[in-house]
C-alpha positions in Angstrom: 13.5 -137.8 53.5 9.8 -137.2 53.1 7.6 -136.4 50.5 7.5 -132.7 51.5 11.2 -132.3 51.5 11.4 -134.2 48.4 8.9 -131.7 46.5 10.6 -128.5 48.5 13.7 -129.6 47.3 12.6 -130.0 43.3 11.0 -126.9 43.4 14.2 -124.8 44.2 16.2 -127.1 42.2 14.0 -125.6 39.5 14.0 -122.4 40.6 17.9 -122.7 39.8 17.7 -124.2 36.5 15.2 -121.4 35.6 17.6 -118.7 36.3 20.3 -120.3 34.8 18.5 -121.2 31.8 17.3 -117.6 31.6 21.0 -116.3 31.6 21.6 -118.6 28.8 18.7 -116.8 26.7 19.7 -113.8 27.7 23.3 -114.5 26.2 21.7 -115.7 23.1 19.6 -113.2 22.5 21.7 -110.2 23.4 24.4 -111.8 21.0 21.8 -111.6 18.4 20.8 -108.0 18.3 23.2 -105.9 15.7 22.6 -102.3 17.0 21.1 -100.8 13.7 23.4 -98.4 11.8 21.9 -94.7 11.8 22.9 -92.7 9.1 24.7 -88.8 9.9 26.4 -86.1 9.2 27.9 -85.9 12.0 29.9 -89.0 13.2 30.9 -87.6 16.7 29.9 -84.7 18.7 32.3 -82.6 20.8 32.5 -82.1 24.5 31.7 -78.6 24.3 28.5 -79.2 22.4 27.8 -81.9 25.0 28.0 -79.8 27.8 26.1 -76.7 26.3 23.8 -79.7 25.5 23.6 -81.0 29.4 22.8 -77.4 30.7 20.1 -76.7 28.1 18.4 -79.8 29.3 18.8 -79.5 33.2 17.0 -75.4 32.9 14.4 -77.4 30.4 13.6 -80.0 33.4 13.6 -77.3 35.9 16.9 -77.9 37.7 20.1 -75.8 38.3 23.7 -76.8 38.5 23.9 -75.9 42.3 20.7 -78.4 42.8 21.8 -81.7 40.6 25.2 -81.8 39.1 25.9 -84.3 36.1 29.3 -86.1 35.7 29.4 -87.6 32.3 32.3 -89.5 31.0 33.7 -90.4 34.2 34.7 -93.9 34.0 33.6 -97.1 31.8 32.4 -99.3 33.8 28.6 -99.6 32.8 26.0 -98.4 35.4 22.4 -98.9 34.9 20.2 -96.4 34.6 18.5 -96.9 37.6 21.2 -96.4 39.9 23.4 -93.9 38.5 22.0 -91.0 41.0 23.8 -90.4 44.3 21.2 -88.5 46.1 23.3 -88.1 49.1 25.8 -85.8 46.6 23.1 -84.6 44.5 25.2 -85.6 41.6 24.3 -88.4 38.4 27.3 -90.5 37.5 26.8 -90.9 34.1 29.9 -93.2 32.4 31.1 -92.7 29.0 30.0 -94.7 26.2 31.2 -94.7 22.6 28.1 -94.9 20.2 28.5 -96.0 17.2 26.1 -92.6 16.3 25.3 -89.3 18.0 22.4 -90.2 18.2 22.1 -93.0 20.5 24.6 -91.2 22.8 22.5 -88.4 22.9 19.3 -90.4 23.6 21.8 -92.4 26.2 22.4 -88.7 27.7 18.8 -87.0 27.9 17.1 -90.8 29.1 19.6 -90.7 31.7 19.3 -88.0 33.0 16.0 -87.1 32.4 15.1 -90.4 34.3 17.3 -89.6 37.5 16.3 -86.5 38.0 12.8 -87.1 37.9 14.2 -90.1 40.7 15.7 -87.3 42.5 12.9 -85.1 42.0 10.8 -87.5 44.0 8.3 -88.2 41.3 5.6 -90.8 42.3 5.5 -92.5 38.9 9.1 -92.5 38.7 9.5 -94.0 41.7 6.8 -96.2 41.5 9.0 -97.8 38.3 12.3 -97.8 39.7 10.6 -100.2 42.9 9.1 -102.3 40.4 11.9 -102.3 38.1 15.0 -102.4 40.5 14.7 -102.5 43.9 11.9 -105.0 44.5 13.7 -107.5 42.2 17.6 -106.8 43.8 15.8 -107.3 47.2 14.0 -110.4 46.1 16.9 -112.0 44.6 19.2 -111.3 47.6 17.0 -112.6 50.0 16.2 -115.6 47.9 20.1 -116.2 47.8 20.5 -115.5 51.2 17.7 -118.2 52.5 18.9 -120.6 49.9 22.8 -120.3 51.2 21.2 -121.0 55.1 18.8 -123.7 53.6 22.2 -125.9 52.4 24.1 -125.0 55.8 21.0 -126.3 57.9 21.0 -129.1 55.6 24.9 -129.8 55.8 24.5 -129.2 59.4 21.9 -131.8 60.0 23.8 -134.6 57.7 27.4 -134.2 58.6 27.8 -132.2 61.4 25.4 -132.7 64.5 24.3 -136.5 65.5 20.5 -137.1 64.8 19.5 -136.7 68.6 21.4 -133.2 68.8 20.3 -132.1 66.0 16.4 -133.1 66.6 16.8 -131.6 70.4 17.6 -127.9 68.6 15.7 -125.1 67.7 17.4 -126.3 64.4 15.0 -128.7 64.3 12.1 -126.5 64.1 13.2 -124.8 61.5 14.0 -127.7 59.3 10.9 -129.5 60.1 8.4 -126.5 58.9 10.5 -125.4 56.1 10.9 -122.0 57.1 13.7 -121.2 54.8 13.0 -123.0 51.8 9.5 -121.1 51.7 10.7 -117.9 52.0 13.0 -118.8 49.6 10.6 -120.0 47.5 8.8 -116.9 47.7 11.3 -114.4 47.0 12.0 -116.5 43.6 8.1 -115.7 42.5 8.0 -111.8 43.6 12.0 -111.8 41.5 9.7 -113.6 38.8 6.7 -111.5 38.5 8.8 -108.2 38.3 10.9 -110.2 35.5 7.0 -110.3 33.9 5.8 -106.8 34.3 9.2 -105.2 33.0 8.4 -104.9 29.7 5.3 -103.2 30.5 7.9 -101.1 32.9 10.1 -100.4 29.9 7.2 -99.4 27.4 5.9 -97.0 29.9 9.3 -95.4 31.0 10.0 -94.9 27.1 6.6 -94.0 26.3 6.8 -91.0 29.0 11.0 -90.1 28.6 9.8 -89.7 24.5 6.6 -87.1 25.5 8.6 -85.3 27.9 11.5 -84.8 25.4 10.2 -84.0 22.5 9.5 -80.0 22.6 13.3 -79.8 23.8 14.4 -81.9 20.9 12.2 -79.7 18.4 14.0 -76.5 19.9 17.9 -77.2 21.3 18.3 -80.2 18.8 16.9 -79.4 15.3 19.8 -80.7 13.6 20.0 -84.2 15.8 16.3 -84.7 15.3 16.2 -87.3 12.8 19.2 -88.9 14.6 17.5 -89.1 17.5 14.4 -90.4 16.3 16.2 -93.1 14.8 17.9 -94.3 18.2 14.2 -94.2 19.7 12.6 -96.4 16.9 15.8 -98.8 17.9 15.3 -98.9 21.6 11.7 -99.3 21.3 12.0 -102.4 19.2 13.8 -104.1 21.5 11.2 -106.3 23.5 12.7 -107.2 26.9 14.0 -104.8 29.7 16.4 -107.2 31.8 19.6 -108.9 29.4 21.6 -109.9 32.8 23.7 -113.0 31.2 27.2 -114.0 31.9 29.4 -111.0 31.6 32.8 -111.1 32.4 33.8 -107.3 31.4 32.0 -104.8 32.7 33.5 -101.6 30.3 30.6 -99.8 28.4 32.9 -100.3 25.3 32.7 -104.4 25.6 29.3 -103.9 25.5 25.9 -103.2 23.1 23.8 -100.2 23.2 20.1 -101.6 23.6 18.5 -98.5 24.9 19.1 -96.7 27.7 16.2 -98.3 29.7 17.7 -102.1 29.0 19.8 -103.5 32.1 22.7 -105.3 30.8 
């Protein structure tokens, strides 16, 4: 084994412990976080008042019923917020979650679909988030786990399957020899880590903009939810990190925390 494989093989070796180290933190911190009590008159808010609610907001953003439909409290198995729209059916599949206040469902309600249907609505900045946020990192990290898997079946190939002059006669060979894999294995792992970096700036700008573009509807269709609402937003804003994937082994929204509607759990 050469020097090169040697450091190759350290640096995804570390690129392993990193990610499994960061699921630990993740666990740790997300079992820290007490979701903040928020004080109201009104414990739970009715399905009616929901829906009245939903169609206020959709003629607010400019949309009608026959352009974007909204199924809320369909299921409860937690969907992030980035890829609850199905733009094929023009329809957001938003799942149920019991808060433990209206406010943070309504703020779970209005974030989600005011982010998805500015998605569906093709706006640049939007779209320009949910690349950075979502589908840059997903790709990354399925690449990255893609060319590691091929990486250990070259190397298993090479050790216990073919004989040395077999092996060193293949295009196998070539591919070993130059590292092909393990770099672009290697490089996938930094793009997955600078996206992990620039998410919180992702996160502050997605709330910054959902809380501008919400407020004049709050102020009209939800006097009496205002301070309830407010409250949810000072909650979800204090919470410094966009990305809390750990270890989860039930995937039901009522298993799980509310951390803001723009935190991936």
């Amino acid at each position: 084994m050469s020097n090169l494989d040697i450091i190759f093989y350290v640096a995804i070796g570390g690129s392993l412990l990193t990610i499994f180290c960061k699921k630990i933190f993740n666990f740790f911190d997300y079992s820290k976080v007490e979701v903040a009590e928020i004080n109201s008159a009104d414990k739970n808010i009715s399905s009616a008042r929901v829906e009245e609610i939903i169609k206020a907001f959709m003629n607010y953003l400019g949309i009608t019923q026959d352009q974007l439909k909204i199924n809320y409290e369909t299921g409860e198995s937690y969907t992030k917020i980035f890829t609850m729209l199905n733009r094929r059916k023009k329809v957001i599949n938003i799942p149920k979650w019991v808060m433990p206040s209206v406010g943070y469902e309504l703020d779970y309600l209005l974030a989600s679909i005011w982010y998805n249907a500015k998605l569906f609505k093709k706006d640049k900045g939007i779209r320009r988030m949910q690349i950075i946020a979502h589908t840059l990192p997903l790709v990354a990290g399925c690449i990255y786990v893609l060319a590691l898997c091929l990486a250990i079946t070259l190397l298993f190939v090479k050790v216990l399957i073919m004989n040395e002059i077999d092996f060193e006669s293949s295009f196998l060979s070539i591919i070993y020899k130059i590292k092909i894999l393990e770099t672009i294995c290697l490089v996938f792992y930094a793009i997955y880590l600078l996206c992990e970096v620039n998410s919180l700036q992702i996160k502050f700008l997605l709330e910054s903009n959902y809380e501008r573009n919400i407020v004049k509807f709050v102020d009209e269709e939800l006097t009496g939810y205002k301070s309830d609402i407010t409250a949810a937003r000072l909650y979800a804003v204090q919470i410094k990190k966009m990305h809390f994937d750990s270890f989860r082994f039930n995937s039901k929204t009522s298993n799980l925390k509310f951390l803001g509607p723009f935190v991936c759990l």
